[in-house]
N, C-alpha and C positions, 0 to 999 in steps of 0.2 A: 932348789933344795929337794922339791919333792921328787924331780925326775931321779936322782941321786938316792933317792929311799928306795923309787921303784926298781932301779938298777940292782940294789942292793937286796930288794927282795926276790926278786927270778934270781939270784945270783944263788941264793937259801933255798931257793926250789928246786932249782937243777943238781943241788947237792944232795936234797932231802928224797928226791924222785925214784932214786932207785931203793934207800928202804921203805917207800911208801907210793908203791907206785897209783892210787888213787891221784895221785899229785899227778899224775901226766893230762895234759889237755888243757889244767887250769891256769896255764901263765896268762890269757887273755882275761879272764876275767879277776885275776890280782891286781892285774894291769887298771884296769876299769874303776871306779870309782861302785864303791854299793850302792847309790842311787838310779845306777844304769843296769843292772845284772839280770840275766834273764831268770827266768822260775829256777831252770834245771844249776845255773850258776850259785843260786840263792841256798839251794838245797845243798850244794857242795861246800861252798862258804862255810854256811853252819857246820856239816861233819867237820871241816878242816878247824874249825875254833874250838873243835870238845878233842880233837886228836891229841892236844898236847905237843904236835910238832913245832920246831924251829920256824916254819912257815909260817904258820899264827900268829905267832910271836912277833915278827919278823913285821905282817900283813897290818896287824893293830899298831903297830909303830909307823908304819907310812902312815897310818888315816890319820894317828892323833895329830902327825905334821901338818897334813893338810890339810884340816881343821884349824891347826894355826895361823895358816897360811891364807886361808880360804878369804876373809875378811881383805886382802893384798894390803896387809902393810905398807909405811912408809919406810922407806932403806934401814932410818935411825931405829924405827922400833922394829923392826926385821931383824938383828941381832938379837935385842932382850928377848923377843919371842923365843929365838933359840933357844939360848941360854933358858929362861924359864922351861924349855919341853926338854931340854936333857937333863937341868938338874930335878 
């Protein structure tokens, strides 16, 4: 599920990249988890969460998944997790 969010968010970058070209360089660190990210990633991260862009947007919606997820569920409760993060 999460590789499908990640998918989904470079998908919003590469869209977004040419009215904001700051976005160019950061698909590796979207990619990444924010516990891994370097200083200079940290500092882009944050511009890109006050930008307002679809990336952001986009970027906070893979985490809160994988916060979901993160615990690894069993299959049965792997659905309701779902279901409870889209509704």
């Amino acid at each position: 599920m999460v590789a499908l969010a990640s998918r989904a968010l470079d998908q919003v970058r590469r869209a977004e990249v040419k009215l904001a070209p700051e976005l160019k360089g950061s698909r590796w660190a979207l990619l990444k988890r924010a516990a891994h990210w370097y200083r200079k990633q940290i500092d882009s991260m944050h511009w890109l969460q006050r930008s307002g862009l679809k990336t952001a947007r986009a970027l906070r919606l893979k985490e809160a998944l994988r916060q979901r997820y993160q615990a690894r569920p069993a299959p049965d409760d792997a659905a309701s997790l779902l279901d409870r993060w889209i509704s």
